[in-house]
C-alpha positions in Angstrom: 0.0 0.0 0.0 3.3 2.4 0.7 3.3 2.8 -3.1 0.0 3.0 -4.1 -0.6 6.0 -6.1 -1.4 8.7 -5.2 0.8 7.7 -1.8 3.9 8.6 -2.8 3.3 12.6 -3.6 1.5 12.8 -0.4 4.6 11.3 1.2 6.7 13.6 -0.9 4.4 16.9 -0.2 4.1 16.0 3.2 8.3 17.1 3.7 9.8 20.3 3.6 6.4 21.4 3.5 7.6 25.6 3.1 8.8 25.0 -0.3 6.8 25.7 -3.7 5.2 23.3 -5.8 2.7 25.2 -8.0 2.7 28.8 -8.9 -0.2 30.5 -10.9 0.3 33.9 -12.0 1.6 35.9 -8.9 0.0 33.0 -6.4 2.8 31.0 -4.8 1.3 27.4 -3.4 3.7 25.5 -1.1 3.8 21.9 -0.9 2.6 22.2 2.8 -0.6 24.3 1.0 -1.5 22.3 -1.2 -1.4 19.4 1.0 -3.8 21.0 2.8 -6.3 22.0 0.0 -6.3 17.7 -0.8 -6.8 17.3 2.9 -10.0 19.8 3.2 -11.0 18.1 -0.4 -10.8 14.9 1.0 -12.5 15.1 3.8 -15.8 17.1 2.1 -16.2 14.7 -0.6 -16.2 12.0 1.7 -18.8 13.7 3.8 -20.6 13.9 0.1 -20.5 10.4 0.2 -17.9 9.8 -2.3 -15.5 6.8 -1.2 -13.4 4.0 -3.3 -15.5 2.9 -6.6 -17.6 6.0 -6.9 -17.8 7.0 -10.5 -16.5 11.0 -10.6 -16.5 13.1 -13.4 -14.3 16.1 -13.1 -14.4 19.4 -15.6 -12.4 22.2 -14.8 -9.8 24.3 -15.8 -6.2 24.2 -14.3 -5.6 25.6 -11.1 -4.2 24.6 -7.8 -7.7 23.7 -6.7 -8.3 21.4 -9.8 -5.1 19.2 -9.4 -5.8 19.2 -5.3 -9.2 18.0 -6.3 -8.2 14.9 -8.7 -5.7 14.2 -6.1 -8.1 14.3 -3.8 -10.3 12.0 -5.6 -7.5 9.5 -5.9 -6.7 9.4 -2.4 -10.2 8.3 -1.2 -10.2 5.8 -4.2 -12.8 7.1 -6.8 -12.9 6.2 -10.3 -12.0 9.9 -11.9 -13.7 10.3 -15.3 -11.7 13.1 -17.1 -13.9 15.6 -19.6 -11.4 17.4 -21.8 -12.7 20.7 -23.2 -14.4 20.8 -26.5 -16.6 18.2 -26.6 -20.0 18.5 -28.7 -23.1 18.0 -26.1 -24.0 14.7 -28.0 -20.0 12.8 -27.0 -20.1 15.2 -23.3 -23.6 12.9 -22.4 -22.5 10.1 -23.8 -18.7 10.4 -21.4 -21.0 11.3 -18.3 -22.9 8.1 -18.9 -20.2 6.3 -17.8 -20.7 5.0 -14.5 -20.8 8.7 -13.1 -22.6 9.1 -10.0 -21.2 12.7 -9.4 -19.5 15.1 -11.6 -16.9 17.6 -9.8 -16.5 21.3 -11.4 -14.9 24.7 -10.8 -17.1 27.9 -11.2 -16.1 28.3 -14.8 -17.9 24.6 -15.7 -20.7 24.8 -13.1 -23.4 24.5 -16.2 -22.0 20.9 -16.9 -25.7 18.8 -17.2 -26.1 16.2 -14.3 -28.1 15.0 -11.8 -25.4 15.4 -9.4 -22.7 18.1 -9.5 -20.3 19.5 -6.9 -18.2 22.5 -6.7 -15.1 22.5 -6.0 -15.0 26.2 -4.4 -18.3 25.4 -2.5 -16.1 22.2 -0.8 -13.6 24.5 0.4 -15.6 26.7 1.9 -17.2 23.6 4.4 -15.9 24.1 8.4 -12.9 22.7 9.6 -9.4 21.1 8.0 -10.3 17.9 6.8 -8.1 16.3 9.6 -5.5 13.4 9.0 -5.0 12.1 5.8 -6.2 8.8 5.1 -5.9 7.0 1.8 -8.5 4.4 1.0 -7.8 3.8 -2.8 -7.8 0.2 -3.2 -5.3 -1.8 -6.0 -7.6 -3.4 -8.0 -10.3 -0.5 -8.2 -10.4 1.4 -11.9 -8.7 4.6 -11.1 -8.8 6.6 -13.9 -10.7 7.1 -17.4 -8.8 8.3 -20.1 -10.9 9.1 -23.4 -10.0 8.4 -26.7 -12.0 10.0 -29.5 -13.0 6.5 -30.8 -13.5 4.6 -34.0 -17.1 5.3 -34.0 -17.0 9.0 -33.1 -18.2 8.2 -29.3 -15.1 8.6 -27.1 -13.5 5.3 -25.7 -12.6 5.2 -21.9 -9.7 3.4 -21.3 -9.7 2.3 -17.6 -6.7 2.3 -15.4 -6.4 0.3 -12.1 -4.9 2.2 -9.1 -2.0 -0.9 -9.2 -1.7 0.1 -12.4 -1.2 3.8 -11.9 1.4 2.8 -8.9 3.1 1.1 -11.4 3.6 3.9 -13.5 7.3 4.6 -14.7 6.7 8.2 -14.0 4.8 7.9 -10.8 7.4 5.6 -8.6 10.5 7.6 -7.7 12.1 4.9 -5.8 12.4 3.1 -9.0 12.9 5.9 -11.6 14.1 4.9 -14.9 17.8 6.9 -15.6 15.2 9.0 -18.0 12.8 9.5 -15.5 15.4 11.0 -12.9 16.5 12.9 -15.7 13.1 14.4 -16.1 13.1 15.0 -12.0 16.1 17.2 -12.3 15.1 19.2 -15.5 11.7 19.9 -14.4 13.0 22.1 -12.3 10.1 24.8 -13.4 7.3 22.7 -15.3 5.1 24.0 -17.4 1.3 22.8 -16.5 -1.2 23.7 -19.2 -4.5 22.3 -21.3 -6.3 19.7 -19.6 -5.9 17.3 -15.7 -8.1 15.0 -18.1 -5.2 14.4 -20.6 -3.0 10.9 -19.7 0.1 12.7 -21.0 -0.3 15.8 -18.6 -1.0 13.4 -15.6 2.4 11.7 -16.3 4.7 13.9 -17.3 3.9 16.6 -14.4 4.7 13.6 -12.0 8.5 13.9 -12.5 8.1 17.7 -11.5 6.4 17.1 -8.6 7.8 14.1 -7.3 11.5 15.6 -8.0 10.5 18.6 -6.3 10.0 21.0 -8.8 7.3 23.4 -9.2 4.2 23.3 -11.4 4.2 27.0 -13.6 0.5 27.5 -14.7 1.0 30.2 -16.8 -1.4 32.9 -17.6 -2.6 34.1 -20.9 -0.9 37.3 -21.7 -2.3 37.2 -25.7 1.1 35.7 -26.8 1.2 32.3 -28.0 2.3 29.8 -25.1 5.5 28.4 -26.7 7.9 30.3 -26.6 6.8 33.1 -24.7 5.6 31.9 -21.3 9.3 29.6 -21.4 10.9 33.1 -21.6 8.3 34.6 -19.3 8.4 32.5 -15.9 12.1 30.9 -17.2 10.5 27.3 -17.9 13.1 24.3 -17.1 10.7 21.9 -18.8 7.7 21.4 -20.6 5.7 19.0 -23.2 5.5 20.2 -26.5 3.0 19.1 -29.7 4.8 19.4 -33.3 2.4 22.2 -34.2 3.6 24.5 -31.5 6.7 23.6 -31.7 6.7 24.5 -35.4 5.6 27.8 -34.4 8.2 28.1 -31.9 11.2 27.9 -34.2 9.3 30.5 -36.4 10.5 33.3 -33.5 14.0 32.9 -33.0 14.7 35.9 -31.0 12.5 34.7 -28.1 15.2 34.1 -24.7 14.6 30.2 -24.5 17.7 29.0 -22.9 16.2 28.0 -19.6 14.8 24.8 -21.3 16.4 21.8 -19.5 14.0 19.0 -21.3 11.3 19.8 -24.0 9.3 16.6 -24.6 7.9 16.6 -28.5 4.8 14.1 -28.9 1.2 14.1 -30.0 1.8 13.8 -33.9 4.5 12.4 -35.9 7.9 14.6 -36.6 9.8 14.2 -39.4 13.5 13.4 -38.8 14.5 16.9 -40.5 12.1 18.8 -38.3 13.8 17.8 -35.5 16.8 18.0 -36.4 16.1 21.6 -37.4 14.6 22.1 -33.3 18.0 20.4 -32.0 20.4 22.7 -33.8 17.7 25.8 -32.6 17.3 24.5 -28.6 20.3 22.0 -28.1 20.4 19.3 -26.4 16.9 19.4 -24.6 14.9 17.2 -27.2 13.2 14.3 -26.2 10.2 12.0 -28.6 7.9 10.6 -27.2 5.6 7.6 -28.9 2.9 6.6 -27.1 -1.0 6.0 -27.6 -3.9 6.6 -24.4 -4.2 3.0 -24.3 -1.1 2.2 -23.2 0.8 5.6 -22.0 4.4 6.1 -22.9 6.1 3.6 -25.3 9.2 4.5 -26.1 10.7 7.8 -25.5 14.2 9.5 -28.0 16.8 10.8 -25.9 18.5 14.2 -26.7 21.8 11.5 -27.1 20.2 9.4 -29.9 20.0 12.3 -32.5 20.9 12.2 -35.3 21.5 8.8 -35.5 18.2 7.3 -34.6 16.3 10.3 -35.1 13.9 8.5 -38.1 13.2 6.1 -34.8 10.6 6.5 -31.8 13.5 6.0 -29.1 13.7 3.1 -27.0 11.0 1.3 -25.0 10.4 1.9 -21.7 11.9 -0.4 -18.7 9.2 -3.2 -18.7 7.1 -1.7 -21.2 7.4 -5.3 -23.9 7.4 -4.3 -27.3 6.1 -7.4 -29.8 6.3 -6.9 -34.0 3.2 -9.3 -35.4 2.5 -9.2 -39.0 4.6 -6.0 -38.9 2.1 -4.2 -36.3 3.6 -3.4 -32.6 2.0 -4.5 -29.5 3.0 -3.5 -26.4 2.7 -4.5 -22.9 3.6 -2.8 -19.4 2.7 -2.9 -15.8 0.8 0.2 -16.3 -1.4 0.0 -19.5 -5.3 0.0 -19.4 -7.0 -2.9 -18.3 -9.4 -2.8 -20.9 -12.3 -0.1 -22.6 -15.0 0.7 -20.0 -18.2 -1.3 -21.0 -15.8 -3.8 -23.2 -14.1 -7.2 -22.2 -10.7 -7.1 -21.2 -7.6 -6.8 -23.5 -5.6 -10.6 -23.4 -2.3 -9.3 -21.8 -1.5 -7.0 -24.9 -2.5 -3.9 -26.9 -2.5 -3.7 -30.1 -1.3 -0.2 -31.6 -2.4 -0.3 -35.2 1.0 1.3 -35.7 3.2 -0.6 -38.4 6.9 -1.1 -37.1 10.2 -2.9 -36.6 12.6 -3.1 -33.4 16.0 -2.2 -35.3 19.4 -1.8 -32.6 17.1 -1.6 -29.8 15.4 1.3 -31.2 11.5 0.9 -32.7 11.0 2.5 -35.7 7.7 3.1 -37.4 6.6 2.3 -40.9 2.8 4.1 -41.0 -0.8 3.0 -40.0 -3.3 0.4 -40.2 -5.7 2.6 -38.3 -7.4 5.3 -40.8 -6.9 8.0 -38.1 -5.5 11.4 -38.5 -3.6 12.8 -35.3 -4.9 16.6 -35.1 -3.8 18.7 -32.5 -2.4 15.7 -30.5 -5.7 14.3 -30.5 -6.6 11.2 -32.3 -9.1 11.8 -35.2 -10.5 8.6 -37.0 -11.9 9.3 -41.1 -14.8 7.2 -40.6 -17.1 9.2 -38.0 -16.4 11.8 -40.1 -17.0 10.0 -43.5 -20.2 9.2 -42.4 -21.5 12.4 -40.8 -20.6 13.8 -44.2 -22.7 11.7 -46.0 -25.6 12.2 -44.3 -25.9 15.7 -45.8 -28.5 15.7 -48.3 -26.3 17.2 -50.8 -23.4 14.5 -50.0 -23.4 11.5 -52.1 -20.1 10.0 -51.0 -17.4 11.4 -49.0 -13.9 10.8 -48.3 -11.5 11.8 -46.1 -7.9 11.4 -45.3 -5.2 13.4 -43.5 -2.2 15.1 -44.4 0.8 16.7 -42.5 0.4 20.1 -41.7 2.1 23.1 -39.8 -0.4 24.3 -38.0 -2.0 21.5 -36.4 0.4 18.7 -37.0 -1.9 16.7 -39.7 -5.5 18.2 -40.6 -8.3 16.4 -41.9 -9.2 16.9 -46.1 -12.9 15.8 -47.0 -13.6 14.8 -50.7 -17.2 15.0 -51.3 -19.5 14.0 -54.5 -22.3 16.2 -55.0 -26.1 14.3 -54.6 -27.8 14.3 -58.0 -30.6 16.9 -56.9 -28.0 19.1 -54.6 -24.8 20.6 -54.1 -23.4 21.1 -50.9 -23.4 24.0 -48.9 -19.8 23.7 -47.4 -20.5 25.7 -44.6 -23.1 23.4 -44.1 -21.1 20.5 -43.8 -18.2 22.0 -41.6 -21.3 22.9 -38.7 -22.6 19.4 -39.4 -19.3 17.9 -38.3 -18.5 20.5 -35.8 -22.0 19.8 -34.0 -21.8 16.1 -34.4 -17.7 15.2 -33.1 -16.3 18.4 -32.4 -13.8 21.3 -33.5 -10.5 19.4 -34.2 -13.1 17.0 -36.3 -14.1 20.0 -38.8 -12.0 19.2 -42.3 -9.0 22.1 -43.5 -10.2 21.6 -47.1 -13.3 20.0 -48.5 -13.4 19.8 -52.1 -16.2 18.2 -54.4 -14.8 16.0 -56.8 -16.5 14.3 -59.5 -15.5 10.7 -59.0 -12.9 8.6 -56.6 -9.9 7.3 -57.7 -9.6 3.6 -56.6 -6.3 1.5 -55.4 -5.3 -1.7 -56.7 -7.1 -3.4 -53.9 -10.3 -2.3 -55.3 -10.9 0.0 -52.4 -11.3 4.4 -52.5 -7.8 5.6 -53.2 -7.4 8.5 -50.6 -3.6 9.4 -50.7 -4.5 9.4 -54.8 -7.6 11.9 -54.0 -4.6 14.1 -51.9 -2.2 14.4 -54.3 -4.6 14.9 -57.6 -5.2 18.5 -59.0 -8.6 18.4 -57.8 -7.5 18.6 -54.6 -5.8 21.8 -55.3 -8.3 23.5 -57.1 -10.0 26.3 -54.7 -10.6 23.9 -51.9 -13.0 25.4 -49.1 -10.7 26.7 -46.2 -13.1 25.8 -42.5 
């Protein structure tokens, strides 16, 4: 039980309790603070009734309050169901019929529809200071629910045990991986920003805060985040999506030498690209492959460049790595158990990636999985294929992704006209925003006439991206 998560933070907050560990704007939270806001949390939503098993939905932004609140949560053993921003009211219901007997907010997310909703400034204000700490979290229990967008368009949740959590590379300290120490010491000042509901924030600000670094929320000034708030509050470390780190290198005169360990992930990078960001930032890149499934994979050291840099980096310690029919599987201590509502996986996950192990490094050949990766967020073609073509001027539609600087890939439609009707392409981009949500909404969607078709017999989509048709005025959403 010493190492169940969330045990050891609260073993590591509870010393030298005088020092910082999140800072948001001009607020300074200490260790010893914050401790106490998990405490007080604690203690309410048990008085609420919550307890190990409870189903809790949490929507907030990111503050000191909402991570005391999911640690909170954790601590008295609920199953935390994470809402990331954006979602369409049709996918939001369909997430907060999960099991959810409760659904946690801040002020800002106080309209969130349920039967049942607590506020997480009304707990604090409740009498008295939660008294000791007791941690009821038990191993077998799902801890977590991390979405996925899903094949159908309805998110996936991918549940995580608390054994499995505690078994985390990034959430053990006694037992850090060289990489994972490495990641203590650099994340000396961490950059914490987007969503607590996002698997990759809730392991990689675990090295800050275990390592005893502090948590940076920044604050938006109007200036895009990367690089500015890095120069602004002297960032030591941070996780970075190719998009903005595209944009980053576009404003080379911005002070970024307080970078320590900038982890690229989210979308694949071309081996020139990053090159180009290791000759701009030095010796502070790190790649990291990985899926919500399964968490981190493999991870590409600032020491393997250039000479693995067409590679994802090495696996994990006991993270398995198996090549079947050319497609990886993976399997680790800390991967899900298995989708909410589904059977359980057999032992492995299947990636859908297409790879090779080559010198210890795994190196990835492309997809079986038609999915586009969009703002670090997994978009599949088929949802959006088939709200498409339920637009009465949509006879077929196609769609297929393509890299891009902006968002890291962006989705293309390809649409043929119904006989009777053209389509309204404003139309069409509402329809898909209303149905999956903003990062689902196509770049381009251009009407073609007909579809070329591959050798397998099947719609040729990487033909439909490179033809002229594809060129010619495409609609810009």
């Amino acid at each position: 039980m010493a190492d169940l998560f969330p045990h050891p933070l609260l073993e590591t907050l509870g010393k030298a309790s005088d020092r910082p560990v999140v800072e948001h704007g001009s607020r300074v939270v200490s260790r010893g603070e914050l401790l106490g806001l998990i405490r007080r949390l604690a203690a309410a939503m048990r008085a609420a009734g919550l307890g190990p098993g409870t189903g809790v939905a949490v929507r907030t932004e990111v503050t000191p309050e909402a991570l005391a609140a999911h640690l909170a949560l954790h601590t008295i053993g609920c199953r935390v169901v994470g809402v990331r921003p954006g979602y369409p009211p049709a996918q939001l219901a369909h997430v907060l019929s999960m099991g959810v007997e409760a659904v946690l907010v801040d002020r800002m997310n106080a309209s969130t529809p349920h039967a049942r909703t607590l506020v997480i400034e009304e707990l604090l204000t409740l009498p008295g200071d939660g008294g000791p700490l007791e941690q009821t979290a038990r191993p077998g229990d799902v801890a977590l629910l991390a979405f996925t967008s899903g094949s159908t368009g309805r998110p996936k949740g991918c549940a995580f045990t608390y054994r499995a959590l505690g078994e985390h590379w990034a959430w053990q300290p006694r037992v850090w991986s060289p990489v994972a120490a490495r990641f203590a010491e650099a994340f000396e000042r961490y950059l914490l920003f987007g969503t607590l509901a996002s698997m990759v924030v809730l392991e990689f600000v675990a090295p800050c805060l275990l390592g005893g670094g502090v948590a940076v929320i920044p604050e938006d000034d109007g200036r895009p985040l990367f690089p500015h708030a890095i120069e602004r509050h002297r960032i030591t470390g941070a996780i970075i999506t190719v998009p903005r780190l595209h944009g980053m290198l576009q404003e080379p005169g911005v002070d970024v030498s307080s970078l320590k360990a900038l982890m690229v992930s989210g979308s694949p990078i071309s081996p020139a690209r990053l090159a180009q960001a290791a000759e701009r930032l030095g010796p502070v890149l790190f790649q990291g492959y990985g899926q919500t499934e399964a968490g981190s994979i493999s991870m590409l050291t600032p020491e393997d460049l250039p000479g693995a840099a067409d590679s994802v980096g090495r696996p994990h310690p006991n993270v398995e790595v198996a090549i079947r029919d050319g497609e990886v599987h993976v399997r680790s201590p800390y991967m899900m158990t298995g989708y909410w509502g589904a059977a359980p996986h057999d032992g492995w996950i299947n990636t859908r990636d297409l790879g090779r192990m080559d010198g210890g490094f795994l190196r990835l050949d492309g997809r079986t999985r038609d999915v586009i990766m969009v703002n670090a967020m997994v978009v599949y073609a088929g949802p959006i294929e088939r709200v498409l073509a339920s637009h009465p001027g949509v006879a077929e539609a196609y769609v297929a992704g393509a890299p891009d600087d902006d968002t890291g890939e962006a989705v293309h439609a390809f649409v043929m006209p119904a006989a009777d009707r053209a389509p309204d392409q404003e139309e069409l981009a509402a329809l898909v925003r209303r149905e999956l949500g903003a990062d689902h909404v196509p770049k381009t969607v251009t009407v073609v006439t007909g579809v070329p078709v591959a050798p397998s017999g099947k719609p040729d989509k990487r033909a439909l991206l490179g033809s002229e048709q594809s060129l010619r005025n495409p609609r810009q959403q």
